[in-house]
MIBA-765520 format. One record per residue (C-alpha): residue number from 1; z, x, y. Coordinates in steps of 0.02 Angstrom, whole numbers. Layout:
- NUM/Z/X/Y
...
//
This chain:
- 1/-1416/-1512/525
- 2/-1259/-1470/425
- 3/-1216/-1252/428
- 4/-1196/-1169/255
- 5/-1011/-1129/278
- 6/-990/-1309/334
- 7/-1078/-1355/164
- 8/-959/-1218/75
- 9/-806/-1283/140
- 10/-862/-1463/86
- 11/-892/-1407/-76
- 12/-721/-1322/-77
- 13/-613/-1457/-7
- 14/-711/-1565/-146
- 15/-684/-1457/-294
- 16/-485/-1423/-211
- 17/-513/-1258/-192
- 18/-365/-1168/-142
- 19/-446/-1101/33
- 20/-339/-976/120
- 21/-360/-861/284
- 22/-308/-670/260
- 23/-258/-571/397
- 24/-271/-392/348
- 25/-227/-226/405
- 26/-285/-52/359
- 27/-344/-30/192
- 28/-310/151/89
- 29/-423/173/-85
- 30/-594/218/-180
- 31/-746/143/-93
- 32/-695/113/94
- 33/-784/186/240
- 34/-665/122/382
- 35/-543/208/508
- 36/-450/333/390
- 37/-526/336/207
- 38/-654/440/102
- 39/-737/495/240
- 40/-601/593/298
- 41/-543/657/128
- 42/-732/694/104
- 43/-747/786/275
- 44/-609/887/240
- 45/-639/967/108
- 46/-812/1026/176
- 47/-713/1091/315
- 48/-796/981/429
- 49/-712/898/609
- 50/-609/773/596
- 51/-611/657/716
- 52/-451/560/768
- 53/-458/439/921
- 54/-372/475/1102
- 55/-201/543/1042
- 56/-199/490/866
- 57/-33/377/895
- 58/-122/230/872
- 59/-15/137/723
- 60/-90/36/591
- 61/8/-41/428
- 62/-81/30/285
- 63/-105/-60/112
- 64/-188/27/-44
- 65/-362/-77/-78
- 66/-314/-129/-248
- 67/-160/-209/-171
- 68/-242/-304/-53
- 69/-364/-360/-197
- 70/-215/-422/-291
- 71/-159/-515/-129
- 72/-319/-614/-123
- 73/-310/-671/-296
- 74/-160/-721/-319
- 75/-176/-829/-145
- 76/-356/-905/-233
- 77/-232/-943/-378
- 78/-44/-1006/-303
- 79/-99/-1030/-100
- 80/-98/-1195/-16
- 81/-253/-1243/50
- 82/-301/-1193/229
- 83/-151/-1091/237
- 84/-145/-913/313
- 85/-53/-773/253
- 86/-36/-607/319
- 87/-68/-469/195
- 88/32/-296/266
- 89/96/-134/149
- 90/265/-108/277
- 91/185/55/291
- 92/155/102/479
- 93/102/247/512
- 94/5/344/658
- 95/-179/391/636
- 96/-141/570/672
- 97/8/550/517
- 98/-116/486/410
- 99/-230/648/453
- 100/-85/742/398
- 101/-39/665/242
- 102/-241/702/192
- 103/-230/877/233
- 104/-67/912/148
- 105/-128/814/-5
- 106/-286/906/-25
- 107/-186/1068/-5
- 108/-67/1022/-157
- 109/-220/952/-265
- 110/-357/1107/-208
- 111/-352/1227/-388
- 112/-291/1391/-326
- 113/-472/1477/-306
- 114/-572/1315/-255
- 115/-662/1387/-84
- 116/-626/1232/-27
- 117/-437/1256/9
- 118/-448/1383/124
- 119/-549/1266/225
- 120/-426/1117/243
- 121/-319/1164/387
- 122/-270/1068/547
- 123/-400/1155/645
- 124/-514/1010/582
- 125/-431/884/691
- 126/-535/864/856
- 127/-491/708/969
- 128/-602/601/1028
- 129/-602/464/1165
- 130/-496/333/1125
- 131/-646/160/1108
- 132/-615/46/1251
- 133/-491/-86/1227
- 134/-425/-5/1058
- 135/-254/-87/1009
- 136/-114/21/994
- 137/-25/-40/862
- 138/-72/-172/737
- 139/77/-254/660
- 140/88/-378/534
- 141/237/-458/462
- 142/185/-538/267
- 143/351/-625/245
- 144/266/-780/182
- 145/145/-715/83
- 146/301/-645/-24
- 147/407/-795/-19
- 148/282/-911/-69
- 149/161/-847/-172
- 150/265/-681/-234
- 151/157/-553/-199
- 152/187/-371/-124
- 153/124/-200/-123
- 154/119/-121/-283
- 155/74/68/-236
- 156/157/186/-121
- 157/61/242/21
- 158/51/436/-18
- 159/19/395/-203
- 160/-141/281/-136
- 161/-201/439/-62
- 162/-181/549/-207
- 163/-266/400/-299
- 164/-409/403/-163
- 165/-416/579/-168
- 166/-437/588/-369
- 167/-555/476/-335
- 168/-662/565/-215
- 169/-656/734/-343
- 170/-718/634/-480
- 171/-869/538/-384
- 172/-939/674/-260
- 173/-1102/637/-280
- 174/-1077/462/-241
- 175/-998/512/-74
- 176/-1144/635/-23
- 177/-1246/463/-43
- 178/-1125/357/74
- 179/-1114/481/226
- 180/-1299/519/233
- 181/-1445/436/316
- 182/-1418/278/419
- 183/-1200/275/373
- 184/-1206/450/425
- 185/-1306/427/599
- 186/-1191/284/641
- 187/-1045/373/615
- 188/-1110/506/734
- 189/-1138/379/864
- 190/-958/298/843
- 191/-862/468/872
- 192/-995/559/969
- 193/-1001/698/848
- 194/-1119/799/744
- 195/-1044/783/562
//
């Protein structure tokens, strides 16, 4: 019996499908529940832990979402089939920066009077055990993926996290929903903390 993705890529090498493999990195933007993201920027500004692994100097390259979006489209529309292309932001940066860089932008977007500035401080940060096996630095180098094809980042890192952070202030409610129930357990479980 023939798999589903073996059907799919049938159907795709058929059609001439411009198939491509993406290797990503660390994604910044409205929507994501990942490493550093909305949760975070939501966290903080209940005054609630943050969590950072081990030291924090783990170092991932970090790439606004809408970027990356742009990446995979324009590979769907100019890549060559079956070829891969790393998609990076040449923005590495430490965990513990990236904590940082939310706490600092929160502080300069915070209204003077919002209770919530006074709680965004770096006595949020609370390290955790590093996860077994946990890389140390992720690099990736997307040369070829501007050469060929012509893409690369469009947004700045810190002006992804003012975007995410916007974000976040305008869709509260819609973040309560994310980080309770069965997300909210989980992430309990991951970082062996009580949110």
């Amino acid at each position: 019996m023939i798999s589903d993705v073996k059907v799919n890529l049938l159907i795709a090498l058929a059609c001439k499908l411009p198939l491509g493999h993406f290797i990503q990195i660390g994604k910044i933007g409205v929507r994501l529940i990942g490493t550093v993201n909305l949760r975070h920027m939501g966290h903080t500004a209940q005054g609630k832990k943050l969590p950072v692994y081990g030291d924090g100097k783990n170092v991932r390259d970090w790439l606004y979402v809408e970027d990356h979006a742009k990446a995979i489209d324009m590979v769907q529309e100019k890549g060559r089939l079956f070829e891969t292309y790393n998609v990076g932001g040449h923005n590495e940066k430490q965990n513990i920066e990236i904590i940082h860089i939310i706490l600092e932008t929160l502080q300069e977007m915070l209204p003077e009077g919002d209770p919530r500035k006074e709680l965004v401080s770096e006595d949020l940060i609370t390290y955790v055990e590093d996860r077994k096996g946990h890389d140390r630095r992720y690099a990736i180098a997307p040369d070829k993926i501007k050469a060929e094809i012509g893409w690369e980042p469009e947004t700045m890192f810190k002006e992804g996290i003012r975007m995410t952070i916007k974000w976040f202030f305008e869709h509260e409610d819609w973040m309560k929903n994310v980080t309770s129930g069965d997300y909210q357990k989980y992430y309990e479980e991951m970082y062996n903390t009580e949110a």
